[in-house]
VOLUM-919437 format. One line per field, with one value per residue (C-alpha): x, z, y; residue number from 1. Coordinates in steps of 0.001 Angstrom, whole numbers, plus 500000, padded with zeros to 6 digits. Example, Ala and Ser with C-alpha at 12.3 -4.5 7.8 and 13.67 -1.06 7.14 Angstrom:
// VOLUM-919437
c1 = c(512300 | 513670) $
c3 = c(507800 | 507140) $
c2 = c(495500 | 498940) $
pos = c(1 | 2) $
//
This chain:
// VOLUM-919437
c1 = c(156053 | 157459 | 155361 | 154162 | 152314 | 153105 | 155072 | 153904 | 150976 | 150370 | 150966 | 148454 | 150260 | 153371 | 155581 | 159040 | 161559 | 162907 | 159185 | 158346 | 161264 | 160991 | 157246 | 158000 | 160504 | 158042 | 155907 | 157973 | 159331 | 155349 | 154829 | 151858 | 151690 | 148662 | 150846 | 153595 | 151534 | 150462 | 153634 | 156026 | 153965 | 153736 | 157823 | 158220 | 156300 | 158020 | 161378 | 160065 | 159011 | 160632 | 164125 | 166021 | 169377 | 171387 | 171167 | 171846 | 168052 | 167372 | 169842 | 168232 | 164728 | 166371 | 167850 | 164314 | 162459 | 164789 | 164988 | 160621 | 161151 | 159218 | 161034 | 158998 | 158810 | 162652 | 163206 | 160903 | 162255 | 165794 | 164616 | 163110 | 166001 | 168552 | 166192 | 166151 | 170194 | 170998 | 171828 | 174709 | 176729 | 174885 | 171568 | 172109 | 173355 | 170209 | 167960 | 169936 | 169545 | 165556 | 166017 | 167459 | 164935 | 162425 | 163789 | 165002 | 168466 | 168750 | 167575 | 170367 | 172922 | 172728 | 172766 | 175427 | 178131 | 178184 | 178280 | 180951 | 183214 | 181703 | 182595 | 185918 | 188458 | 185425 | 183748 | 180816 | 182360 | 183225 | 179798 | 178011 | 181178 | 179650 | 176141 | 177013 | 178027 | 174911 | 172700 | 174804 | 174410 | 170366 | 170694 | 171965 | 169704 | 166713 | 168017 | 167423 | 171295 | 172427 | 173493 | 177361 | 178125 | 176163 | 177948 | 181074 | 180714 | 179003 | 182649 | 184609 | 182953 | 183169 | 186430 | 187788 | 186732 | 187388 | 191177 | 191429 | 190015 | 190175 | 189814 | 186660 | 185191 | 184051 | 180253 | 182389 | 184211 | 181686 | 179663 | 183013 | 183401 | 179205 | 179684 | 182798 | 181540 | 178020 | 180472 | 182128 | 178746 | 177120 | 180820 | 180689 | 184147 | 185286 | 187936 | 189059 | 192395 | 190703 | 189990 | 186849 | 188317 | 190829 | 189202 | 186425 | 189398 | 190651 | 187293 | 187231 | 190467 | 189132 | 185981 | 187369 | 190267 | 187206 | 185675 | 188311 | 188874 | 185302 | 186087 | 184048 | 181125 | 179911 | 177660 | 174539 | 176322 | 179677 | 177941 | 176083 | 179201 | 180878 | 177664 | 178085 | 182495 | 181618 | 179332 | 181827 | 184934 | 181950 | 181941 | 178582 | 178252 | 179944 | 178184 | 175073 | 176612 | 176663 | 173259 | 171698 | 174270 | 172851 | 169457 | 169601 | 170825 | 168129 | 169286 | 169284 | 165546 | 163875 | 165492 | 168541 | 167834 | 165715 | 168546 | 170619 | 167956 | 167557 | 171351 | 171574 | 168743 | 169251 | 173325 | 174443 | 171012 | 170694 | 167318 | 165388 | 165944 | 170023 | 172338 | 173348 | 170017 | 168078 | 169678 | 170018 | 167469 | 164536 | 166567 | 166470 | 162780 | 161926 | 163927 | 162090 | 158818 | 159780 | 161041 | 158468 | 157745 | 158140 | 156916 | 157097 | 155587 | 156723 | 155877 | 153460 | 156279 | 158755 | 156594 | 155738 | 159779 | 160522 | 158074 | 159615 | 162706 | 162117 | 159895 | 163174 | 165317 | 162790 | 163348 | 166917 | 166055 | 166750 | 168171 | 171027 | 171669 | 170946 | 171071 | 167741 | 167046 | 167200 | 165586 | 162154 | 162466 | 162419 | 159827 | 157663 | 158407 | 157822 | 154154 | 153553 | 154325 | 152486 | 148631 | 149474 | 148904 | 145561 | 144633 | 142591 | 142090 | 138393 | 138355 | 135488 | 137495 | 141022 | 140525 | 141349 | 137523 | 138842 | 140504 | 138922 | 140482 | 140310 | 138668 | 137706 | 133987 | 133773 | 136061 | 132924 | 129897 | 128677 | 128480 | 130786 | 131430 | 134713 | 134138 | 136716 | 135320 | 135978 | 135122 | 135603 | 133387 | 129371 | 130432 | 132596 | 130310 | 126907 | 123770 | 121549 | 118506 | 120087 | 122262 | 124846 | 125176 | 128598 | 128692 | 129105 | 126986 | 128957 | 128896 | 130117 | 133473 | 136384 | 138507 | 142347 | 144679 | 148151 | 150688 | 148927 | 148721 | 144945 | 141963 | 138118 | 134732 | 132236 | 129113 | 126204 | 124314 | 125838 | 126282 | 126072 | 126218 | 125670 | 125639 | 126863 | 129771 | 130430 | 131328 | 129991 | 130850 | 130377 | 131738 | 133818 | 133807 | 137568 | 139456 | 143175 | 145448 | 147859 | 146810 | 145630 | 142728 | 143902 | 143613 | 141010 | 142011 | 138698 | 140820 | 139434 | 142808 | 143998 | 145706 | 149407 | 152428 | 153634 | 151255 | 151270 | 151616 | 149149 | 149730 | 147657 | 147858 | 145882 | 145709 | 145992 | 144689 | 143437 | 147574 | 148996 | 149457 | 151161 | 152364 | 150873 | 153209 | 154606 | 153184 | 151994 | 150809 | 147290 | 145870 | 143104 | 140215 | 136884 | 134497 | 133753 | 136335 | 140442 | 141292 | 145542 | 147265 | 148722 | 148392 | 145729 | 143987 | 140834 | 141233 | 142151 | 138586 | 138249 | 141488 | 142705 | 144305 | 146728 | 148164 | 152237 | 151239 | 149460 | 146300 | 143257 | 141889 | 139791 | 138498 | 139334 | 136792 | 137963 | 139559 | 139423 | 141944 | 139500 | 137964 | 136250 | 138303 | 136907 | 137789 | 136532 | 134051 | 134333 | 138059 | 139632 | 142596 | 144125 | 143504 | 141944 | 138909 | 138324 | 135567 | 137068 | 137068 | 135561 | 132443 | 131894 | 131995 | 129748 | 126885 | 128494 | 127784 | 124533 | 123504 | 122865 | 124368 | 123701) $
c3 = c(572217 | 573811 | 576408 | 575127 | 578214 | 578694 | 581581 | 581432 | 584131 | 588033 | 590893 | 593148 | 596103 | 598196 | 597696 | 598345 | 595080 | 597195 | 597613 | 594047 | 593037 | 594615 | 594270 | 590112 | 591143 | 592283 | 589790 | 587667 | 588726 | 589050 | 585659 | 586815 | 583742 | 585244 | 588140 | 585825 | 583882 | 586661 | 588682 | 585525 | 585508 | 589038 | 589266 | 586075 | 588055 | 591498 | 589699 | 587981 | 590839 | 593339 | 591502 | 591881 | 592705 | 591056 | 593212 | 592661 | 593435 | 590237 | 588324 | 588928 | 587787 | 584475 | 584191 | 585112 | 582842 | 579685 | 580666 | 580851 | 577257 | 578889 | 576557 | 576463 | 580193 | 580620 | 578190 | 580185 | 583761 | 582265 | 580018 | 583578 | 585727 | 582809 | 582840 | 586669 | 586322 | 587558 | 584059 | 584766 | 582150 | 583173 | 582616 | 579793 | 578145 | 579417 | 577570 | 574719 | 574774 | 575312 | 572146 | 569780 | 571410 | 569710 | 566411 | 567428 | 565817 | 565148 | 568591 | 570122 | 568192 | 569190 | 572650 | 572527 | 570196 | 573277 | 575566 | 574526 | 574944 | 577902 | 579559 | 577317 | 579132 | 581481 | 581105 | 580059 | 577659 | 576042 | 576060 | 575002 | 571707 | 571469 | 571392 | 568439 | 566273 | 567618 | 566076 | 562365 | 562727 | 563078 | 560440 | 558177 | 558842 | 558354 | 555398 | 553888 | 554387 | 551366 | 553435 | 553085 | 554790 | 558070 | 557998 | 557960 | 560457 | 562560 | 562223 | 563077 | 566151 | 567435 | 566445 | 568125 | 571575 | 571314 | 570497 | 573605 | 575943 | 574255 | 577794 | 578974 | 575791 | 574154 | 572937 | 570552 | 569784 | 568613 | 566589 | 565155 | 564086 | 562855 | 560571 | 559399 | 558634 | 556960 | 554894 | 553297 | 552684 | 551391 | 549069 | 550711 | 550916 | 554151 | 555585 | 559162 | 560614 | 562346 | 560974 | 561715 | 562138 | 564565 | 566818 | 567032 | 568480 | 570472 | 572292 | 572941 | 574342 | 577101 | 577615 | 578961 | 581135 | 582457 | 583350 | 584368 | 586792 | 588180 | 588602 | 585479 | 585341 | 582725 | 583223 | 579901 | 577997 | 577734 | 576787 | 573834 | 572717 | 572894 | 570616 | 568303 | 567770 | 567389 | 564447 | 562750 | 562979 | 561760 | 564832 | 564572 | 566957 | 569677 | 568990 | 569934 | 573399 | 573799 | 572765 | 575579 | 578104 | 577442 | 577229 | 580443 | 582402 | 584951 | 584469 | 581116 | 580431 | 577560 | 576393 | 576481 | 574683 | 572042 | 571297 | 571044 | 568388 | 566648 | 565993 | 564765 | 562563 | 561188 | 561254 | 560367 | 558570 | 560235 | 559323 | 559522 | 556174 | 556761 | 559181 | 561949 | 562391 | 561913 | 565373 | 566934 | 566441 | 568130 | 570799 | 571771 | 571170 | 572721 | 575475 | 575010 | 575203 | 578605 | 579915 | 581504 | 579295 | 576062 | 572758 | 569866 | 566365 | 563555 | 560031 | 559107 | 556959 | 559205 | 561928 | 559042 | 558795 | 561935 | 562667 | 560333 | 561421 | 565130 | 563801 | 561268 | 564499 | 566634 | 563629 | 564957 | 568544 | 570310 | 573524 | 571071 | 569639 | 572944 | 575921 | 577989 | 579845 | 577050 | 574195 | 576682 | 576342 | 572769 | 572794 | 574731 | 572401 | 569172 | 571060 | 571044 | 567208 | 566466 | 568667 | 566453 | 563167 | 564545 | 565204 | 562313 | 561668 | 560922 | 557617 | 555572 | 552319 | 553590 | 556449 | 559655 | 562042 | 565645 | 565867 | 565736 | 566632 | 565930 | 568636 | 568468 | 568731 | 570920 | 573080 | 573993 | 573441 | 575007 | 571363 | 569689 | 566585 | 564399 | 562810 | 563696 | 564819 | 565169 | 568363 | 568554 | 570344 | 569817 | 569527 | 566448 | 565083 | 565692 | 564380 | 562048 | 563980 | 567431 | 565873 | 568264 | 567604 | 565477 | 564886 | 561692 | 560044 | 558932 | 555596 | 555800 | 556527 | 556297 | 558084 | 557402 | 559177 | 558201 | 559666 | 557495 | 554736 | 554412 | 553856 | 553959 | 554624 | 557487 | 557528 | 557114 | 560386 | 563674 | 565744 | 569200 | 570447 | 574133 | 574721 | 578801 | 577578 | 574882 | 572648 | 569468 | 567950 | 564282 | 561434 | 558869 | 555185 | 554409 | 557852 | 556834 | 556059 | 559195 | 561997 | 565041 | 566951 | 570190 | 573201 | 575898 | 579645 | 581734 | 585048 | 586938 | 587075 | 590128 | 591786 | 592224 | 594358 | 592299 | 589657 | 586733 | 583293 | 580372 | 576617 | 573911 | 570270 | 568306 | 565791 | 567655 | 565406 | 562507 | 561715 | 561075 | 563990 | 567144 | 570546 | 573281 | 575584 | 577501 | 581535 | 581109 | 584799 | 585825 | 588080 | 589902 | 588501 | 589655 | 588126 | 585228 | 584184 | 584398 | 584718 | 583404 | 582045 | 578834 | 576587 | 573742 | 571427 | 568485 | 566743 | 569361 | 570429 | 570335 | 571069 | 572876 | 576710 | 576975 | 580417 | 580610 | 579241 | 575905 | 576661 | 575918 | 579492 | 578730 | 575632 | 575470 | 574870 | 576139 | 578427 | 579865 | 581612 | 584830 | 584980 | 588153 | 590459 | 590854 | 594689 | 595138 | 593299 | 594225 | 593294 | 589175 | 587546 | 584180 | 582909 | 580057 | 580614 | 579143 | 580140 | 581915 | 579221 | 582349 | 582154 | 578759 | 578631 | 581331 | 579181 | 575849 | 577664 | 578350 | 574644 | 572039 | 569068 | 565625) $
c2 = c(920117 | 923215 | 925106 | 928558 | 930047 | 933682 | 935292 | 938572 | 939809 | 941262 | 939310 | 938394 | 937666 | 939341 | 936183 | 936929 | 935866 | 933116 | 931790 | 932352 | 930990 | 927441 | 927342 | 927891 | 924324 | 922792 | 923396 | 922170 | 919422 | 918137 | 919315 | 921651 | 923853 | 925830 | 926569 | 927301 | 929607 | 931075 | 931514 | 932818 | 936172 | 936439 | 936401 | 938682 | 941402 | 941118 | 941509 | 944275 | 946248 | 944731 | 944030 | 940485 | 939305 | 936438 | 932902 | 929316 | 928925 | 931084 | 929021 | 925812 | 927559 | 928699 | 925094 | 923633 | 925888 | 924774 | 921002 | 921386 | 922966 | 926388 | 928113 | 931285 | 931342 | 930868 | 933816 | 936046 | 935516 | 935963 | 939024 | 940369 | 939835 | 941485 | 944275 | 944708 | 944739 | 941693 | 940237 | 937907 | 936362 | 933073 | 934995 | 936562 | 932982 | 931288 | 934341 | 933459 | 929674 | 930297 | 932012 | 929605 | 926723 | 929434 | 930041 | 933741 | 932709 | 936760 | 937853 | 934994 | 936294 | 940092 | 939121 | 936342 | 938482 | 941003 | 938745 | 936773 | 939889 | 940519 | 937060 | 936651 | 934075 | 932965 | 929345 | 931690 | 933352 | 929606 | 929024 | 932056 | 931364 | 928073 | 929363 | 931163 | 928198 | 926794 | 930002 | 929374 | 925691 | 925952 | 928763 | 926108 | 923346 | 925593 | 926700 | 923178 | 922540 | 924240 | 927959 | 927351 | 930477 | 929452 | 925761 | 927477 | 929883 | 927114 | 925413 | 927901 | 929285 | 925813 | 925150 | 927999 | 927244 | 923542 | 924270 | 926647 | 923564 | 920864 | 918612 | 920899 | 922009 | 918646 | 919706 | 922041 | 919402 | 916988 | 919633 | 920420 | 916896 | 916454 | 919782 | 918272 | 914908 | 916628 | 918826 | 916141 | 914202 | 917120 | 917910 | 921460 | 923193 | 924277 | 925332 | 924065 | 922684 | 920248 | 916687 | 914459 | 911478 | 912776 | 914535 | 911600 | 909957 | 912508 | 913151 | 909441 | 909786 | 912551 | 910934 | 907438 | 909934 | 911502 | 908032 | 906960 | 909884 | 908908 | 905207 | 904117 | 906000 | 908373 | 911248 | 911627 | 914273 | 912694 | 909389 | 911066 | 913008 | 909130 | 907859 | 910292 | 910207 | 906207 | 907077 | 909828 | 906608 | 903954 | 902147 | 901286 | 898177 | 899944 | 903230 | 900686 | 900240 | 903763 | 904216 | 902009 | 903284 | 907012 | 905243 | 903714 | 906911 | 907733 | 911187 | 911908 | 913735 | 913842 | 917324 | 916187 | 912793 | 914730 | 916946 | 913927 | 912428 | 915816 | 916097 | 912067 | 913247 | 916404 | 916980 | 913482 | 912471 | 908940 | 907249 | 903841 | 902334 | 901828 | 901450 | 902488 | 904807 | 901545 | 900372 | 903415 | 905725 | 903210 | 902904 | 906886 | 907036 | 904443 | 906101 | 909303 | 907604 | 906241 | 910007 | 912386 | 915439 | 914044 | 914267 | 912143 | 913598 | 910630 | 910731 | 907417 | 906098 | 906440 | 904465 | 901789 | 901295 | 901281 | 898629 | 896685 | 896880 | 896048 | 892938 | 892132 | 892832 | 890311 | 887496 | 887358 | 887852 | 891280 | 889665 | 888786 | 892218 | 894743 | 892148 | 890856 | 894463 | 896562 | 893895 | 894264 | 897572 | 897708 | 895144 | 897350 | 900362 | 897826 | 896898 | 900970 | 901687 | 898277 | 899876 | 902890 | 900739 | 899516 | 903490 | 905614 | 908991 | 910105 | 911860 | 914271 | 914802 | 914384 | 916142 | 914727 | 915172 | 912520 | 909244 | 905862 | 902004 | 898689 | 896440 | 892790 | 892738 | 889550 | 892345 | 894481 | 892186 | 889420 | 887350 | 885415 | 887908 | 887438 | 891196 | 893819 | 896909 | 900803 | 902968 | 906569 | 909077 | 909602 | 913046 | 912289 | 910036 | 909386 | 907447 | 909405 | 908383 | 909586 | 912452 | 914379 | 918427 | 918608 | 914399 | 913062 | 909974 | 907172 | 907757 | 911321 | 910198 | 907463 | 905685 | 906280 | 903847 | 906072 | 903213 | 900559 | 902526 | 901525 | 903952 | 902516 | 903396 | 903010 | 900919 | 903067 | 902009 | 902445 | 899126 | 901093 | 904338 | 905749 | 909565 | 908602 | 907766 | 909501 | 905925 | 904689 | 901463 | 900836 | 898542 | 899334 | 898557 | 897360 | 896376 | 896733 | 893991 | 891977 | 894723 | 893140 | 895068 | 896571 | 894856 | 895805 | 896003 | 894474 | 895759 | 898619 | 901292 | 902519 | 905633 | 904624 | 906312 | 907128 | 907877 | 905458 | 906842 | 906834 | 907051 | 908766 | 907644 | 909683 | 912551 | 915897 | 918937 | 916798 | 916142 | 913011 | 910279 | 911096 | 909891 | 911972 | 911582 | 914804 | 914953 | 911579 | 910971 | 909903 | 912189 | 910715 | 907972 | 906727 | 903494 | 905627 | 908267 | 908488 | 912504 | 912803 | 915403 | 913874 | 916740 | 916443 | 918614 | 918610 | 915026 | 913339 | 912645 | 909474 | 908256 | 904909 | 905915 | 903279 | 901790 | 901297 | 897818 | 899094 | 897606 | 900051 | 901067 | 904670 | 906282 | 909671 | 912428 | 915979 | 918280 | 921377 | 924102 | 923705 | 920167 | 919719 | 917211 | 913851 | 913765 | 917600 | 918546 | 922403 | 922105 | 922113 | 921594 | 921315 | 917595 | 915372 | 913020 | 909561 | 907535 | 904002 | 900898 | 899032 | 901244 | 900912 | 897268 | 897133 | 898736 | 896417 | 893574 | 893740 | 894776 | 892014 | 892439 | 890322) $
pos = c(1 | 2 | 3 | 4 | 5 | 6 | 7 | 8 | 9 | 10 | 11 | 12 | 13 | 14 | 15 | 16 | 17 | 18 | 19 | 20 | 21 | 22 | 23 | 24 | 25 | 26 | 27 | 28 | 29 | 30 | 31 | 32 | 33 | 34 | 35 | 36 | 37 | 38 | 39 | 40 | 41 | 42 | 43 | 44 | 45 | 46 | 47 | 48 | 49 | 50 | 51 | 52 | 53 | 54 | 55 | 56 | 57 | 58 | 59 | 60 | 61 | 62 | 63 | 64 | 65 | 66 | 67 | 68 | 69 | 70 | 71 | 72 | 73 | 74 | 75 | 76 | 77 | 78 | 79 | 80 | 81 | 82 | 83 | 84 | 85 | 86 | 87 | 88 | 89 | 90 | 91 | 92 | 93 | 94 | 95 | 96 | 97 | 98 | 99 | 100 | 101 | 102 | 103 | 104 | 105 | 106 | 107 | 108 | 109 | 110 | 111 | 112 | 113 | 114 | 115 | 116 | 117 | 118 | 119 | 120 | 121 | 122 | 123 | 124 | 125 | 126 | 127 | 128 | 129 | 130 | 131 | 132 | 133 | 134 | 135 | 136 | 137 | 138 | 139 | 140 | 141 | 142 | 143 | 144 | 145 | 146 | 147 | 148 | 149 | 150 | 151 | 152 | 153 | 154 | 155 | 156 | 157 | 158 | 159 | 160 | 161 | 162 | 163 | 164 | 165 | 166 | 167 | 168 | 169 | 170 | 171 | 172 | 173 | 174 | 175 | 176 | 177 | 178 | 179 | 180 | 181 | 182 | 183 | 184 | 185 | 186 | 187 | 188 | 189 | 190 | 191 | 192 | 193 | 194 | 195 | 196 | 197 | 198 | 199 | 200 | 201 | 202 | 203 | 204 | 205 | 206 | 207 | 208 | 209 | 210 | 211 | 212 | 213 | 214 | 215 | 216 | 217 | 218 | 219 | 220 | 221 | 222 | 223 | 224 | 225 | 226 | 227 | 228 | 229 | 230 | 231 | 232 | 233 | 234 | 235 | 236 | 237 | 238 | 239 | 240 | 241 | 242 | 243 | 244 | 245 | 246 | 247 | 248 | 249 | 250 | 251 | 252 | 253 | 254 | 255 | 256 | 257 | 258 | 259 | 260 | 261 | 262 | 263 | 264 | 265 | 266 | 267 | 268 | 269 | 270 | 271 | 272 | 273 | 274 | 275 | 276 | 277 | 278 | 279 | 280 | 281 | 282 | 283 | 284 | 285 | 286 | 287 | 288 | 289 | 290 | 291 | 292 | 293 | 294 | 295 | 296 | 297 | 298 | 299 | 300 | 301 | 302 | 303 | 304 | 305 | 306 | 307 | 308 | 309 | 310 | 311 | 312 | 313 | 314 | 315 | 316 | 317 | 318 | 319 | 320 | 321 | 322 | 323 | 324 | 325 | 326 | 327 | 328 | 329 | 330 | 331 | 332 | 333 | 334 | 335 | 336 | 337 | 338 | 339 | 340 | 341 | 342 | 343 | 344 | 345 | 346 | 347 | 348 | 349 | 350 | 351 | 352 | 353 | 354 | 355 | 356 | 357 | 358 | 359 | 360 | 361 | 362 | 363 | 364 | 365 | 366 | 367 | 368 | 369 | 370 | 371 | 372 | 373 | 374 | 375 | 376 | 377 | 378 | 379 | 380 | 381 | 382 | 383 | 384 | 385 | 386 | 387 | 388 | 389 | 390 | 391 | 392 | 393 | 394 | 395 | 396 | 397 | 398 | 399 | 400 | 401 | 402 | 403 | 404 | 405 | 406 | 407 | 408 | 409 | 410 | 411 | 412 | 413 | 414 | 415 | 416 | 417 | 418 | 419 | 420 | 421 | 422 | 423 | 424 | 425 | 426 | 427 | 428 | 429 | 430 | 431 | 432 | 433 | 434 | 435 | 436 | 437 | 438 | 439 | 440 | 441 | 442 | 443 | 444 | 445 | 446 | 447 | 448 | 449 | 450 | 451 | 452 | 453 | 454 | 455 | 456 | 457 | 458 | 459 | 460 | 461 | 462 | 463 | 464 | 465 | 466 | 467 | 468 | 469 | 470 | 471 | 472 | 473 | 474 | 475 | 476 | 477 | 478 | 479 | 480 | 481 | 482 | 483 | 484 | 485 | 486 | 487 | 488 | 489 | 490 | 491 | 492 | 493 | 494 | 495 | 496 | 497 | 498 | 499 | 500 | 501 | 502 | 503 | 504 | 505 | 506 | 507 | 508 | 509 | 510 | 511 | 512 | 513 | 514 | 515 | 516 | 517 | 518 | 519 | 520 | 521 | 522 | 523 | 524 | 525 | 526 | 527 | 528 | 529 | 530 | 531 | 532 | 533 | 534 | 535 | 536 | 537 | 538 | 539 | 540 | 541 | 542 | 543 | 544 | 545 | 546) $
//
């Protein structure tokens, strides 16, 4: 989800730009967002008093900021430095960017018309031109694609600069050809000299020139722009290549393979149920799941079919299809979507309250028990006759697995529940049909170089389910508690923390903007708390359960 911390304040400190400037880098590029929050303000105010000039340092923190998805923050350093007068074309075309990212499609456009005077017969001046087809093109797609006007506009502002450059300008030229193709599906009338099909080709044409210029190798943007003229000519098993080529690229982030997603998704409508978005879309999410600072928000449906697809995919074997690399991959992603089946949201009329999952009980007790059982958090739910301020007895809610499509209620008496850490274990009415519980890590985890990442299934803000993946690093652990700054919210309590392996090692519980460090206690920082698996099985086993 895109950062919203605000860049407006005082500084605190007589940093120099330089200084503020790479410290803001750093931050990034660790993913502090305290320090970002912090440092954004800080740098608004020294350009304001102190005014700024244009560097390649403050081009790479512009970059940075957008790639991060700070969107608000990269809007206020670039509002700040256009203020101060040193509003460069490149500036003023980042502004506008941070803009669209935002949904200011009116704000973009009143500084992009200018500026594309301003920067006319300048690479700038291309791109601030293809900004604006960018600003129609979202104007259309939030408009439910039915705003004619917008798609036609979008078409010819792209057009325009692809026919100037056609070697250099390709982006144009691929949203040129997406419209295009979306036109015709949608039986719009448009006008445009250009043809789909054509300039698929012709793109194709200057991407394997520019390869070849570069003895072979590819670079992420040219690769998507490849996937996406192989779709537009229905060249669906190669388009597949392309897909875990752009996959694959260390380099690509997860902005850039989101945007790739958003445009399969939204301008040429792929989805699970047909081809080739059956094939190609879990391949970019699964590659977005592996990419720091992602997020992945998926309708239950949508998970349910793609599920079934991977396991339909698996029936004729995936080395076959995407080659033995790439098939573990997907199996790993398939093992992530198949936890989230096993994963419930905690319900009072509807309403999502926490999260709750499946366990096997023989998993936590010391007894040979074939039940299935839910755990969530004592301060979700709670036993009536050791109630928790703001817990809820069993029979005041429900569990709703969304993935299985399977709703059922709780047994009435709790089957363990221990305020120390913050876990109750109960059993549930219904268990839902072909899930298997999720598995339970009995290994202590460790503090790697670098950090290992942990995943968060769970249902953020009472919403539907959701991968919690953005700034997925785990920051420091001890016997009892993992501290990590995957980023969760209300109804995620009780949530399974995940290893890179999908087995269950911490139960989540909270966070805070200033938890105390578990290596300095007189020290914070921004993190989430679960309590270690390891710990609560140690308690489980002792306790005998009938």
């Amino acid at each position: 989800m895109p950062r919203t911390g605000t860049c407006c304040g005082n500084g605190r400190s007589a940093m120099t730009e330089i200084e503020l400037l790479k410290a803001l880098g750093n931050a990034l590029q660790e993913m502090n967002w305290r320090a970002v929050d912090e440092l954004c303000p800080r740098l608004v105010a020294h350009i304001r008093t102190q005014g700024a000039k244009p560097s390649n340092l403050l081009v790479q923190t512009l970059s940075s900021l957008r790639r991060k998805r700070c969107f608000n923050g990269m809007m206020q350093v670039a509002e700040a430095f256009i203020q101060s007068g040193a509003g460069t074309p490149f500036v003023k075309r980042q502004y506008a960017q941070a803009l669209i990212d935002q949904g200011m499609l009116t704000a973009a456009s009143a500084v992009l018309t200018p500026l594309a005077i301003e920067a006319a017969g300048t690479r700038e001046g291309d791109e601030a031109r293809g900004l604006l087809g960018s600003v129609y093109k979202q104007l259309f797609v939030a408009g439910g694609g039915t705003n004619v006007d917008a798609l036609q506009r979008a078409i010819t502002a792209y057009a325009a600069v692809y026919r100037e450059n056609r070697a250099r300008n390709i982006w144009h030229g691929i949203n040129v050809v997406a419209l295009l193709a979306r036109a015709t599906r949608d039986r719009f009338a448009v006008n445009c000299d250009l043809d789909a099909a054509s300039t698929a080709e012709e793109l194709l044409a200057t991407i394997a020139a520019a390869e070849d210029d570069n003895f072979g190798s590819s670079d992420p943007w040219l690769t998507a722009t490849a996937l996406e003229s192989l779709v537009a000519l229905e060249r669906y098993g190669d388009a597949e290549q392309r897909a875990i080529q752009y996959s694959s690229f260390g380099t690509a982030d997860s902005f850039e393979i989101g945007s790739t997603l958003r445009q399969l998704e939204e301008i040429w409508q792929l989805n699970d149920s047909s081809d080739p978005g059956r094939s190609l879309l879990p391949l970019l999410r699964c590659a977005l799941m592996q990419r720091d600072g992602a997020s992945l928000l998926r309708d239950p449906r949508a998970i349910a079919q793609e599920r079934a697809n991977l396991a339909a995919a698996a029936a004729v074997t995936l080395e076959k299809r995407f080659g033995d690399t790439k098939s573990k991959t997907l199996r790993w992603y398939r093992d992530g979507l198949d936890r989230a089946a096993a994963i419930a949201r905690i319900e009072q009329m509807g309403r999502g309250e926490g999260t709750g999952w499946l366990v096997r009980a023989s998993d936590l007790f010391d007894a040979a028990l074939p039940d299935l059982l839910l755990v969530t958090n004592a301060h979700v739910i709670c036993d009536r006759k050791s109630p928790r301020a703001g817990a809820f007895a069993p029979d005041q809610v429900e569990a709703n697995f969304q993935i299985a499509g399977h709703v059922t209620a709780l047994d009435a008496d709790v089957l363990w529940c221990n305020l120390d850490v913050d876990c109750t274990v109960l059993r549930i009415k219904t268990p839902p049909p072909n899930v298997p519980p999720l598995p339970v890590s009995r290994r202590k985890v460790e503090v790697w170089k670098p950090p290992q990442r942990m995943y968060v299934i769970g249902y953020p803000g009472g919403r539907d389910i959701e991968f919690s993946l953005q700034d997925n690093r785990l920051l420091d652990c001890d016997d009892s508690r993992l501290h990590y700054r995957t980023p969760t919210e209300g109804g995620n309590s009780g949530s399974p923390v995940f290893d890179e392996a999908w087995n269950v090692v911490g139960l989540h519980h909270g966070g805070d903007m200033r938890m105390q460090r578990i290596d300095n206690r007189d020290e914070s920082y921004q993190a989430n708390e679960a309590f270690a698996m390891t710990a609560v099985l140690e308690m489980t086993r002792q306790v005998r359960v009938t």
